[in-house]
BAGUGU-777402 format. One record per residue: residue in one letter; x, y, z of N, C-alpha, C in turn. Coordinates in steps of 0.1 Angstrom, whole numbers, plus 5000, padded with zeros to 4 digits. Layout:
BEGIN
AXYZXYZXYZ ...
***
This chain:
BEGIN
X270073350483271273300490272473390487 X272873460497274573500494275373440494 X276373520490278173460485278273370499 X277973420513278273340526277473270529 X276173220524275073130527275673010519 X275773030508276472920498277472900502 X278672960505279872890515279372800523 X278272870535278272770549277772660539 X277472630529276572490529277872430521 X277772520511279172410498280372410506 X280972480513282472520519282872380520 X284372390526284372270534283772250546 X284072140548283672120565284172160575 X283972210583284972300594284972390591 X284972470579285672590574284472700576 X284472780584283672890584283673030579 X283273050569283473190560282573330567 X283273450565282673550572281673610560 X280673640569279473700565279873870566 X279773910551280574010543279674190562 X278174160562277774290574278474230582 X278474080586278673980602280274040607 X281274060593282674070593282674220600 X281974330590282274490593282074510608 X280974450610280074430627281174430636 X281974320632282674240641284074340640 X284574390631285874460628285374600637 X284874640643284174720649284974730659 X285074590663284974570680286374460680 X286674400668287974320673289074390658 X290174370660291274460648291374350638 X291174410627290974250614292474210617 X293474130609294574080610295174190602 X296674200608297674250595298074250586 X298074310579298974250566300174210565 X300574080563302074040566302674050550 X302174080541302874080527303274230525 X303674210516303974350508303474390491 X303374240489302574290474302174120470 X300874150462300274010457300074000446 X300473900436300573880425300473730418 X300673720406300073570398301273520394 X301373390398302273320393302273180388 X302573180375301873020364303072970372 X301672820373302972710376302172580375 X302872460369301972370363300872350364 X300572470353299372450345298472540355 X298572590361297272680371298072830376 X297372930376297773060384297373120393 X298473080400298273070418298573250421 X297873270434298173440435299173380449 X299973490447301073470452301673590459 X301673610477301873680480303573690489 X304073810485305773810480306373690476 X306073660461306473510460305773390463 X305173380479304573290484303473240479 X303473100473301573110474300773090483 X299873210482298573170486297973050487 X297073030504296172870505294572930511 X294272860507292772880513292572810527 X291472790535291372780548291372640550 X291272530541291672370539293272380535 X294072450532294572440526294972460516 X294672450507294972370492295372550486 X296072550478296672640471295572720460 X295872860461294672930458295172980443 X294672860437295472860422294072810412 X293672830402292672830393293572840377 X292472770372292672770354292872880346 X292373040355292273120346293073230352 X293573290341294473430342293673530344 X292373590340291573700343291473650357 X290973550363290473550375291573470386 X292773510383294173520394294473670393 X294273670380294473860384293373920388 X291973900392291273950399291473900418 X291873810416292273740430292873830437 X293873820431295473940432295274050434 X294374120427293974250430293274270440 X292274160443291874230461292674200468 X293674090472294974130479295674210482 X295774260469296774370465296074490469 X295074520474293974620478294874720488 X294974880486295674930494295274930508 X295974860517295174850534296774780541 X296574870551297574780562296774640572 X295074610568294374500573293874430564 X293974280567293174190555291574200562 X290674230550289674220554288574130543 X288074040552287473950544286273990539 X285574080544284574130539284274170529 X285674240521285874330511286574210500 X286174120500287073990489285973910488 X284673890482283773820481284473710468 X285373750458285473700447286873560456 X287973590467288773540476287573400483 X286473470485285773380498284873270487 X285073360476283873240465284873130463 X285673200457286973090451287573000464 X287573040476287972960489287072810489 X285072850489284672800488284472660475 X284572730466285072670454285772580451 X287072560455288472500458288572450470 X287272450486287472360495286672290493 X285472330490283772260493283872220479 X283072270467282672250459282672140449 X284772160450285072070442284971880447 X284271850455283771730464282371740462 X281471820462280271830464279471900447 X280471900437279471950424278571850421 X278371730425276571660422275671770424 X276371740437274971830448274772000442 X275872070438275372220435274772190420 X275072080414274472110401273072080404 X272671970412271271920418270572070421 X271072170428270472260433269972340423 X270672360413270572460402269472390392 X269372270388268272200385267172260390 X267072210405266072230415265572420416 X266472460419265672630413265172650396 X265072580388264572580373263172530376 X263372430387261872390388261072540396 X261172660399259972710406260672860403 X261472800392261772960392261373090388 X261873210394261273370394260373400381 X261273370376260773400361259573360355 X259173240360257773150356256673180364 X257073270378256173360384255673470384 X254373500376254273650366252973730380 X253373870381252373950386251173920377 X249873940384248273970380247974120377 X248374200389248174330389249674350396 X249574510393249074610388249874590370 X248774670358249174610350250574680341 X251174780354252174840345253474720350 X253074670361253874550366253874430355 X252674380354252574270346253474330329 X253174470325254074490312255274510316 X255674570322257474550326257674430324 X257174280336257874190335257574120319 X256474090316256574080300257674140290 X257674290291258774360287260174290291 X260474280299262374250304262374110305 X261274000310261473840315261173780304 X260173780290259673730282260473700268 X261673780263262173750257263373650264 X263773700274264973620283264273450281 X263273450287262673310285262873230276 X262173270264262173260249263273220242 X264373310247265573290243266073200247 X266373160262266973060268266472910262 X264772910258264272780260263972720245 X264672850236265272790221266472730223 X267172800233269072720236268872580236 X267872520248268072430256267072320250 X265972370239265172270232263672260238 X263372340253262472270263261372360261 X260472370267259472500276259372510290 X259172600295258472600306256872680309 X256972630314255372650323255272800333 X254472880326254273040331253073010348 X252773090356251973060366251573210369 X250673220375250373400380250473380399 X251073480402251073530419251573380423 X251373330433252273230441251873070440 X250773000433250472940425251572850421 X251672720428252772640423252572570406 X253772570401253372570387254472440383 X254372310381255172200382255872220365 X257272220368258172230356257572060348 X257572040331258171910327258771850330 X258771720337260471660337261271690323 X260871660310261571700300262271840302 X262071920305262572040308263472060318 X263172020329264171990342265571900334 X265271780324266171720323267071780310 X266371880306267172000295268372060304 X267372080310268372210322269672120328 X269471990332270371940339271671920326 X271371900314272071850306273171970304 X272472100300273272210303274372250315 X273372260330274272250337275372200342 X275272040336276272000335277571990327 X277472100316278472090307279472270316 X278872310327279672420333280872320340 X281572350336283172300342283172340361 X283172250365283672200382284472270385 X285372340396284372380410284272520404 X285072590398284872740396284072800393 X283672770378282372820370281472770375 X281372660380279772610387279672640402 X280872680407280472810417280272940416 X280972990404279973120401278673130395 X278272990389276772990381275372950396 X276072850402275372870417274773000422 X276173100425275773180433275373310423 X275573300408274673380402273073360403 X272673220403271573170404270773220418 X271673220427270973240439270573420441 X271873480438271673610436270373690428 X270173620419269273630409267773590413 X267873480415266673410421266473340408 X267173300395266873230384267873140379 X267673000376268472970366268473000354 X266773090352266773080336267973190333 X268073290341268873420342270573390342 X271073270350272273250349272273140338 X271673110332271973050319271773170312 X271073250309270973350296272773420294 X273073420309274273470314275573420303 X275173270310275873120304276173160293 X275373160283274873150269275273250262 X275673350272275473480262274873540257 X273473530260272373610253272273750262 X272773790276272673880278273873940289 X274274070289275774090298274874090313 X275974140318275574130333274874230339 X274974310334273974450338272474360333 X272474390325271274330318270274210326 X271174120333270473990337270474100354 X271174170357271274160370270074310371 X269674380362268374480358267074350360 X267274240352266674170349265674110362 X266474080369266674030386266174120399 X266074210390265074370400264174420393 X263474340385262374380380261474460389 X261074310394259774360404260174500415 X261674460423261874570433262174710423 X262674700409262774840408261074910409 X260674830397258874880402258574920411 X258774850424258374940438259275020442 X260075050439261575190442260375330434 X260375250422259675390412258875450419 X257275340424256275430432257175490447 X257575370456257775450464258775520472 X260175510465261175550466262275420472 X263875480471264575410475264875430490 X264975290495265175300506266575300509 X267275370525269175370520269375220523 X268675140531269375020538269374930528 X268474960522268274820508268674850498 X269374970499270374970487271474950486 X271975000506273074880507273574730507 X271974720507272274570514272574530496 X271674590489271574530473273274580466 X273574710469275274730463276274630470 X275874560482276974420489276574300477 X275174320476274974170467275674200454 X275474310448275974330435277474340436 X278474320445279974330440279874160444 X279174060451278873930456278573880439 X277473940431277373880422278473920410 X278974000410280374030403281673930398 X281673920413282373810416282073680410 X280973650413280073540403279873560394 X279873620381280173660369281173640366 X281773660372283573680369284173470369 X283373410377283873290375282973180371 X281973240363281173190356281773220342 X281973330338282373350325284073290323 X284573250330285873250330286473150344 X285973120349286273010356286472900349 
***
């Protein structure tokens, strides 16, 4: 799931967010909007730091004032604003469209994203190991097996390994590990960036390791391309899929960024 799939579902209602290719597509053929500011910046004000453009605060597409708990991530706000361009372009603010979503949708609907995040533990990447070929099967042993290990000393549980596509039913005990965790990520920000790290990833075990600190973000997001770098090695990189994968990687950036600090 991308930064804009998780919008349309968590967003608010009404609120329709641009799909980061859907937007360039479209800027093609219609002129993005102007820039009507002159410069964008953070301004504390009871208790939150709102980005604030000439002075003005900033609102998101409900409304509500584009203001968060944390100072690293108003000054990342700020700075794609502040992005040198005479056009706002939405395409190019994935960390703007998360935190939109975050602060319209989320903060109404964190049962349900924490429910999800449960629900990917149950079938997750990681618990799905290659048979062949066996330089496959040692890579992911190599890079997924300590990640595991690690995570499932944090949380007290085990999980359940499976080979090729083989459904492999998590413990409820385990499931109810995971929920206990997830739920100690603070509402809407960080549990919108631990969502959509999760989906980027294809793991919760991976956005907990994140969580936790057992590993930075290169690392979990190497982690996360196991299998595709394997097939890049034999059979080369393709250009389209490495753009499509450098869009997801500033998508999950952004999710890092409000995961750690949201």
């Amino acid at each position: 799931m991308s930064t804009d799939e998780f919008l349309a579902r968590f967003g608010a209602a009404g609120q329709r967010q641009p799909d980061p290719v859907a937007a360039a597509q479209k800027a093609m053929r219609n002129a993005l909007p102007s820039r009507f500011y002159e410069h964008a910046a953070v301004l504390e004000r009871d208790g939150l730091f709102h980005v604030a453009l000439d002075g003005r605060v900033a609102r998101t597409p409900a409304r509500n004032p584009l203001a968060v708990a944390s100072r690293p991530v108003a000054e990342a706000l700020a700075a794609e604003w502040d992005a040198p361009s005479d056009r706002i372009d939405p395409a190019r603010m994935p960390l703007t469209r998360l935190v939109n979503s975050a602060l319209d949708g989320v903060a109404d609907q964190h049962e349900a994203v924490r429910a999800e995040i449960v629900r990917y533990a149950g079938s997750d990447a990681l618990c799905y190991r290659a048979g062949e070929p066996q330089e496959l099967v040692a890579l992911q042993d190599k890079i997924w097996e300590p990640i595991r290990r690690e995570v499932e000393a944090r949380i007290g549980a085990r999980f359940i390994l499976a080979q090729g596509i083989v459904f492999a039913e998590q413990p409820p005990t385990t499931l109810d590990a995971v929920a206990r965790h997830v739920a100690a990520i603070p509402a809407p920000v960080a549990l919108a960036g631990a969502h959509n790290v999760m989906t980027l990833t294809g793991s919760t075990l991976l956005m907990l390791a994140l969580h936790f600190g057992l590993r930075d973000a290169d690392a979990i997001w190497a982690a996360a391309h196991c299998d595709e770098d394997y097939q890049i090695g034999i059979w080369g990189q393709d250009e389209e899929a490495a753009e499509r994968r450098a869009i997801r990687r500033t998508e999950y950036d952004a999710a890092v960024l409000l995961l750690r600090h949201g």
